[in-house]
N, C-alpha and C positions, 0 to 999 in steps of 0.2 A: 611729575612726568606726564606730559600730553600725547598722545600720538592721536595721527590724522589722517584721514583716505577721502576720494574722492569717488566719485562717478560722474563722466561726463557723457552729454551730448542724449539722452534716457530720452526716449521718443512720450512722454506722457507730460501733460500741461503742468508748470509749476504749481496752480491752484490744487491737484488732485495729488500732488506728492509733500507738501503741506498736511494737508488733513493728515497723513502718518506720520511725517516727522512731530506733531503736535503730538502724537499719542506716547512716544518715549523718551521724549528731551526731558531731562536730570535724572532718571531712572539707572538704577541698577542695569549692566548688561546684561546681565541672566531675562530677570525680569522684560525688561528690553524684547529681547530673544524671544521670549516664551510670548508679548504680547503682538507681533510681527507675524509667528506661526500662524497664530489663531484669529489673524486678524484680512477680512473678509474683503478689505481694499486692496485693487490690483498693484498699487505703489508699493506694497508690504514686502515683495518680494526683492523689489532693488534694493529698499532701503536695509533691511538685511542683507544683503551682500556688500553692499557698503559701511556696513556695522562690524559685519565677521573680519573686512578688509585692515579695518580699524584696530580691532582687536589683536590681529594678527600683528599688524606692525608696531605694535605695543610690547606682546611677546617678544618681539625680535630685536626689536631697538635695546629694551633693556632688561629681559627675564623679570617680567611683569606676570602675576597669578589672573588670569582673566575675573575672577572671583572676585576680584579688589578691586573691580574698573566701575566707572561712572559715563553714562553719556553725557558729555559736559555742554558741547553746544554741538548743534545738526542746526543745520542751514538749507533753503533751495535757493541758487538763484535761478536766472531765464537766461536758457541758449539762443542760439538762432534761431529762426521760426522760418524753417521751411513754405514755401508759396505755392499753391497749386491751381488750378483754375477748372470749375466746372460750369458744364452750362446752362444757361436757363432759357426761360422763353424768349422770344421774340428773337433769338439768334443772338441774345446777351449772353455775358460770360460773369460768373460769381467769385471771388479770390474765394479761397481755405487755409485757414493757416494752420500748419499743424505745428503745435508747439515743443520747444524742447525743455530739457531744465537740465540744471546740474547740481548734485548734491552733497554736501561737506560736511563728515560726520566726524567729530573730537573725543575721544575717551580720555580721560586722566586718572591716575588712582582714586583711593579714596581717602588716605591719609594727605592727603596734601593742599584741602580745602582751609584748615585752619593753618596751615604755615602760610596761605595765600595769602587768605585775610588779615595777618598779622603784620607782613613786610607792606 
């Protein structure tokens, strides 16, 4: 059993929501959870709400123990990227790009690794 959440459109650079999704992919949610809290990157906070979202629709789909769940794959991909322009000398103009990202986080049981591997 898999369940899935997103988060789109997160106003911070794929590059920097990366660096956390690397710190919890295949991890316990508990675990997960507890290393998110104490975890001193500003990304930490989406990607926990995108975990909890996970989890949530895990319970709901099919009376799943959050105890038993795995983060099985968390992905960023790159949203739009906003254009802004500031200016410089000489009466020149600089682009900014301020980047988006969107982020896909999978939980699946725990018992269901080795029924995988087997079919």
């Amino acid at each position: 059993m898999e369940a899935k959440a997103t988060v789109k459109y997160i106003r911070i650079s794929p590059s920097k929501v990366r660096r956390v999704v690397d710190l919890v992919r295949g991890r316990q949610v508990e675990e997960a959870r507890r290393i998110l809290r104490f975890s001193s990157l500003g990304a930490s906070r989406t990607v926990a709400r995108a975990l909890d979202s996970a989890v949530a629709n895990a319970e709901h789909v099919s009376g799943v123990i959050p105890e038993n769940l795995v983060v099985d794959r968390v992905w960023v991909d790159e949203g739009p990227t906003l254009r802004r322009f500031r200016p410089r000398a000489y009466g020149r103009a600089t682009r900014i790009r301020k980047r988006t990202s969107h982020v896909t986080v999978v939980v699946r049981s725990m018992g269901e690794d080795v029924v995988g591997s087997q079919g």
